[in-house]
C-alpha positions in Angstrom: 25.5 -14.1 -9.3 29.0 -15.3 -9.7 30.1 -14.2 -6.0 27.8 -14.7 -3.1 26.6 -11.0 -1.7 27.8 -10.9 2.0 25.3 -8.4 3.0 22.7 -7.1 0.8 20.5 -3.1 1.5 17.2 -3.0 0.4 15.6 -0.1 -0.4 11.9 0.0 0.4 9.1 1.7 -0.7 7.2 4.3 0.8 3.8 3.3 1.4 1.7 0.5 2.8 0.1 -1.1 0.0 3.3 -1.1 -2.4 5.3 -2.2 1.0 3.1 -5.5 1.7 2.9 -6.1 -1.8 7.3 -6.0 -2.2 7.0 -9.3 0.8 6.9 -11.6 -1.8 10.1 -10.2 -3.6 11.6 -10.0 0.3 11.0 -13.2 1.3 12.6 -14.9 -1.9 15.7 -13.2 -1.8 16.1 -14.0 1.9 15.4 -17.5 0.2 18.3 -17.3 -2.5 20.7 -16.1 0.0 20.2 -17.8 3.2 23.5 -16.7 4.8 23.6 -13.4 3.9 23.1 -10.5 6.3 20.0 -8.6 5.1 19.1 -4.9 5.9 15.9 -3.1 5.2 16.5 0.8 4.6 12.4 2.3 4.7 11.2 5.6 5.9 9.6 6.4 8.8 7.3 5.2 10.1 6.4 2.6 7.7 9.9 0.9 9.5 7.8 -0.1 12.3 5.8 -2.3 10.2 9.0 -4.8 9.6 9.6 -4.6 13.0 8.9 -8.4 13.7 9.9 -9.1 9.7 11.5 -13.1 9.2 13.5 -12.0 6.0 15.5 -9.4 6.7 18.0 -9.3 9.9 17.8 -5.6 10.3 15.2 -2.5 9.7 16.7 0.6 9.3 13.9 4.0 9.5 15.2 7.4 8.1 13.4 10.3 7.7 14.7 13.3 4.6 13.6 17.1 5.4 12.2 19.2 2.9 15.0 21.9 1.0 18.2 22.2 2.2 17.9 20.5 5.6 17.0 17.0 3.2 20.0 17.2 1.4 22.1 17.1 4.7 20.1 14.0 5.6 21.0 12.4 2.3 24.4 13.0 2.6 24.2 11.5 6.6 22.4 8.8 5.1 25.1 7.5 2.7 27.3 8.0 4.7 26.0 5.7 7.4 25.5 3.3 4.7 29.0 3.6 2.9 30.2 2.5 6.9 28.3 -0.5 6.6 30.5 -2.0 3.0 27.1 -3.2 1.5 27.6 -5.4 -1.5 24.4 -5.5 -3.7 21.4 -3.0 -3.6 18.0 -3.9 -4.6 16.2 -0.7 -5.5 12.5 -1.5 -5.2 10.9 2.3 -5.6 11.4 3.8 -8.7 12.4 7.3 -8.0 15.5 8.7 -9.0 15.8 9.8 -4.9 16.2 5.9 -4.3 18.4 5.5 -6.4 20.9 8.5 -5.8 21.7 7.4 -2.2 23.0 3.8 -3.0 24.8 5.4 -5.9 26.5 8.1 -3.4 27.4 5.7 -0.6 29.7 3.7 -3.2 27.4 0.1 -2.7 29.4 -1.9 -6.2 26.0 -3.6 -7.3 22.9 -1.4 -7.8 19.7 -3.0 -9.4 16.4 -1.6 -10.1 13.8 -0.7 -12.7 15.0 2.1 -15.2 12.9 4.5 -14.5 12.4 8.1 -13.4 16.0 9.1 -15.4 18.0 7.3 -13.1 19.8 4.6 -15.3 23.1 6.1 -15.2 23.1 5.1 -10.9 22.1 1.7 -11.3 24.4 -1.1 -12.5 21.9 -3.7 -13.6 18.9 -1.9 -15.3 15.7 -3.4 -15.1 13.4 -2.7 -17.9 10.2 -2.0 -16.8 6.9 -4.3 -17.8 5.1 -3.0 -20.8 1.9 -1.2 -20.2 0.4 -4.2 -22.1 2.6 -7.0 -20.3 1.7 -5.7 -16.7 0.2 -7.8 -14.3 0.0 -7.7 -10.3 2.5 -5.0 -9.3 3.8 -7.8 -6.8 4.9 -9.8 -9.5 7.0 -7.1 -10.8 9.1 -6.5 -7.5 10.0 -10.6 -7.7 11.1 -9.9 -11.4 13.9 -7.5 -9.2 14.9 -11.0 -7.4 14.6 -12.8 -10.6 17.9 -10.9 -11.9 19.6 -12.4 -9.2 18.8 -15.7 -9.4 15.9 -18.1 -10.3 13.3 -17.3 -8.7 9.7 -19.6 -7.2 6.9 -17.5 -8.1 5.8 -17.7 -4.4 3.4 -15.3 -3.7 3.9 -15.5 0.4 3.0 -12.0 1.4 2.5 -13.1 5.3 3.7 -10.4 7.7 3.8 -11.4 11.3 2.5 -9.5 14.3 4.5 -8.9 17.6 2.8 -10.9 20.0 3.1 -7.9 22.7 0.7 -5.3 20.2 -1.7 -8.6 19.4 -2.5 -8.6 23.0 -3.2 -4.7 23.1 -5.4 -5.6 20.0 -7.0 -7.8 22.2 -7.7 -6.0 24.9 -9.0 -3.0 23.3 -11.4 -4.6 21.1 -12.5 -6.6 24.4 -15.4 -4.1 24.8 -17.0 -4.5 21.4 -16.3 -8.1 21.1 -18.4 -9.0 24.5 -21.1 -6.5 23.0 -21.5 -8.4 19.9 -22.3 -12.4 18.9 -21.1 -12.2 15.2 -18.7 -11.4 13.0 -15.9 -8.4 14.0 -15.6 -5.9 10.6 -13.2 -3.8 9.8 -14.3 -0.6 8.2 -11.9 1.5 6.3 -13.7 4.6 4.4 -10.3 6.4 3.7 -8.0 6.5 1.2 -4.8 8.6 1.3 -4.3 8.8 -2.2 -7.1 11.1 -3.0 -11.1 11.2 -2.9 -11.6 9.3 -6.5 -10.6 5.9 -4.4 -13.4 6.4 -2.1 -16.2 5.4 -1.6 -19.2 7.3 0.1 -19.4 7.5 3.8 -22.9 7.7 3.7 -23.1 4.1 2.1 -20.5 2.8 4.4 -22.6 3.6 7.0 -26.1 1.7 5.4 -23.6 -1.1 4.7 -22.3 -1.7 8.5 -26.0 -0.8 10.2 -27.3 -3.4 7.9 -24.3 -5.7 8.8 -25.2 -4.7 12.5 -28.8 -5.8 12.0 -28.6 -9.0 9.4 -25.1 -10.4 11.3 -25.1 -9.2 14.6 -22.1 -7.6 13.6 -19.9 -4.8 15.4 -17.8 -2.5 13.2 -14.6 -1.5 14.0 -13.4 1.6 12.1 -9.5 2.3 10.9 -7.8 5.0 9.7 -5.1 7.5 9.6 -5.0 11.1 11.8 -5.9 12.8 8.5 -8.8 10.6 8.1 -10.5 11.2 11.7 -13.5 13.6 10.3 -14.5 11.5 7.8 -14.7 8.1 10.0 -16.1 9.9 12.9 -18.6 11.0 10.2 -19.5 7.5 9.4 -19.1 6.2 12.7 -22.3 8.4 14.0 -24.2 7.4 10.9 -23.9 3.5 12.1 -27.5 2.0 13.7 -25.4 -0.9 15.4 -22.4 -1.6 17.8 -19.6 0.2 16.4 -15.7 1.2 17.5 -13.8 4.2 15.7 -10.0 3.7 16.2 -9.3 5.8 13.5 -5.8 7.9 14.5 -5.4 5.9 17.4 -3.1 3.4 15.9 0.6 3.0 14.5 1.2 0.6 11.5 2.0 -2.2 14.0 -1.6 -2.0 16.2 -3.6 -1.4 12.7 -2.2 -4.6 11.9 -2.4 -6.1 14.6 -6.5 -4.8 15.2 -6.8 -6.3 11.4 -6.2 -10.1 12.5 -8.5 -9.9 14.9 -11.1 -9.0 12.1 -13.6 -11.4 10.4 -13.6 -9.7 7.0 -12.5 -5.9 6.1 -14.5 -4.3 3.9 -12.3 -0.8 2.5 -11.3 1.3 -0.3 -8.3 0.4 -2.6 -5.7 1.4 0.0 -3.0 0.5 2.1 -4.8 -1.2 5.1 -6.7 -3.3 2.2 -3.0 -4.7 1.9 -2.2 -5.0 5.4 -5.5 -6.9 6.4 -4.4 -9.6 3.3 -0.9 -9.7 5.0 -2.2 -10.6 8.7 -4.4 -13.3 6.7 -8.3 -11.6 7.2 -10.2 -11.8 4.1 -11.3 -8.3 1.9 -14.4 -7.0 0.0 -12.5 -4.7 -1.5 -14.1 -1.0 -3.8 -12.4 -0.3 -6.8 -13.3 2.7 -9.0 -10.8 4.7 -10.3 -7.8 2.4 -10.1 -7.0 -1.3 -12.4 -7.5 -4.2 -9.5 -5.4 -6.3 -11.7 -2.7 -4.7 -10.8 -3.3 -4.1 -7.1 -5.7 -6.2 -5.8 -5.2 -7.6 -2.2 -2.7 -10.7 -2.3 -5.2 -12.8 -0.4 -8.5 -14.5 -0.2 -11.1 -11.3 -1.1 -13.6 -9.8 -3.5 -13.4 -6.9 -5.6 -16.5 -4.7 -6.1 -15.8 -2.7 -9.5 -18.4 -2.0 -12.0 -17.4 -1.2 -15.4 -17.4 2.3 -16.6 -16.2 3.9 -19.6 -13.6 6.6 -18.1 -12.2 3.7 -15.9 -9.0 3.4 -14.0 -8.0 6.8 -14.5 -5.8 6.7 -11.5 -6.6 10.3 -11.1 -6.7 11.5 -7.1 -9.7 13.2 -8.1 -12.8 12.9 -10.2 -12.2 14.8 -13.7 -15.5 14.2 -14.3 -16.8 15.1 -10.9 -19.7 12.8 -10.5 -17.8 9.7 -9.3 -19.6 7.7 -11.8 -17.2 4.5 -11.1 -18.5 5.0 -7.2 -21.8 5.9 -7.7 -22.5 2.2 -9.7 -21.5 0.5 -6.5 -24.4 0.0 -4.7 -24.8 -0.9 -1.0 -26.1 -4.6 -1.9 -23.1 -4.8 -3.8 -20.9 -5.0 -1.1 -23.3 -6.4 1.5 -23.9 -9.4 -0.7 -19.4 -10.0 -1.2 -19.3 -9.8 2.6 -22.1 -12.1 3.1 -20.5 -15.0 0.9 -16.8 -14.2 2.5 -18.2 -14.6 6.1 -20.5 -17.8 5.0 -17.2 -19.7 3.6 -15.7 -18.7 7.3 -12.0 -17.7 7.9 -10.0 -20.3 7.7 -11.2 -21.7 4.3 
């Protein structure tokens, strides 16, 4: 840039996965511009995750009603941020909705990926990767920095934990940990994108019991409120020590419960990310989406078997058999977890 921005918005994304996966982008524009003053504009509640955040020097939550009661908190929401004489925007979702808001509050410099309709409200224009060019989605939020100046490559996509939530972490897993003389697991069985991302709870369950047996291993089980039935389903299939936390955590504890973890084992999903970012290693299921584009950022395995109508990225099975989850057996994954947890932690 030929002027140094003074103090730069970013507008985040909406959900946990694409959110860790934008750190990299974050952390290397906080590297360009050292001196800069650096705001993070990211819906609730997924601001609480940046709450303890190195790269940006402030974390801004908002929340937009539905109908006309959202277009009042739009217009509330530029104006707060036309107050603030923001120089440079970097627009990392692609809706046209992110876009609009920057364009209203008057911020000069607008950049993102021209998409969604919305290239008349940016100023720099992004074209997006070619379906045949794409790689990691990560890499395609630092090709956002890149427009701003040269960018490392560095992939660091470390989140830090507040040290007051670790030490809730560690006191409620106290119980199972003094139960158990292996390894801690995380279990995620959810997926809030839709049911073709999951795989089955009955599995998950042979998979921890025989974890619970073979490792002496306790289970500890995460999820969101909408996800309670289903882990509480799998939690009283589980022969072994096992704790369900699902719905009793905010973005902040779930992260903070994940360090504590040996290994996760989960669907393609959002605390798949978040357990990479807090440095625990994954066995991670992949059916219905392309893990080359969204694989965890960290030390894991994917579990994918090839099958002819896959990724779809549908939210549910057109086919309605879950072929791509029905090939994934529980030795599968037993066997993945078995060689993360032999190589230990820290290697």
């Amino acid at each position: 840039m030929e002027k140094m921005p003074r103090h730069i918005l970013i507008r985040g994304v909406n959900w946990i996965g694409d959110a860790v996966m934008t750190i990299p982008a974050m952390r290397e524009l906080r590297r360009l511009f050292p001196e800069s003053r650096i705001t993070l504009l990211i819906k609730k509640p997924m601001d609480r995750l940046f709450t303890n955040f190195s790269a940006v020097d402030h974390v801004v939550g908002f929340t937009v009603r539905r109908g006309v009661a959202g277009l009042l908190d739009r217009l509330d929401l530029a104006r707060m941020l036309r107050r603030e004489h923001y120089d440079l925007c970097l627009i990392l979702p692609n809706s046209f909705d992110s876009a609009l808001i920057p364009f209203v509050s008057g911020i000069p410099e607008r950049i993102g990926f021209d998409r969604d309709g919305r290239g008349l409200l940016l100023t720099r224009r992004v074209a997006p990767p070619r379906k045949e060019d794409a790689g990691h989605q990560a890499g395609d939020y630092l090709s956002l920095v890149a427009c701003l100046g040269p960018v490392q490559g560095s992939m660091d996509f470390h989140l830090e934990v507040e040290d007051r939530v670790r030490a809730w972490a560690v006191e409620r897993l106290a119980p199972l940990k003094q139960e158990i003389s292996g390894p801690l697991i995380g279990l995620n069985p959810g997926a809030t994108y839709g049911p073709a991302k999951r795989w089955f709870q009955d599995r998950f369950a042979d998979l921890s019991t025989r974890l619970c047996m073979e490792k002496q291993a306790g289970i500890v089980i995460v999820g969101g409120p909408e996800e309670v039935p289903l882990c509480k389903d799998v939690a009283g299939r589980i022969q072994g020590k096992v704790m369900d936390l699902s719905g009793n955590t905010d973005l902040q504890q779930l992260a903070a419960v994940l360090s504590l973890c040996d290994l996760l084992v989960t669907n393609d999903s959002g605390p798949m990310h978040l357990a990479s970012a807090v440095g625990v290693p994954v066995v991670a299921i992949f059916g219905s989406t392309e893990p080359g584009a969204t694989s965890p950022l960290g030390r894991h395995q994917v579990v994918k078997k090839e099958c002819e109508c896959s990724p779809c990225l549908e939210r549910i099975c057109e086919r309605g058999d879950m072929l791509c989850m029905q090939r994934v057996q529980v030795e599968d994954l037993f066997q993945a977890a078995d060689q993360i947890l032999g190589e230990g932690r820290g290697t």
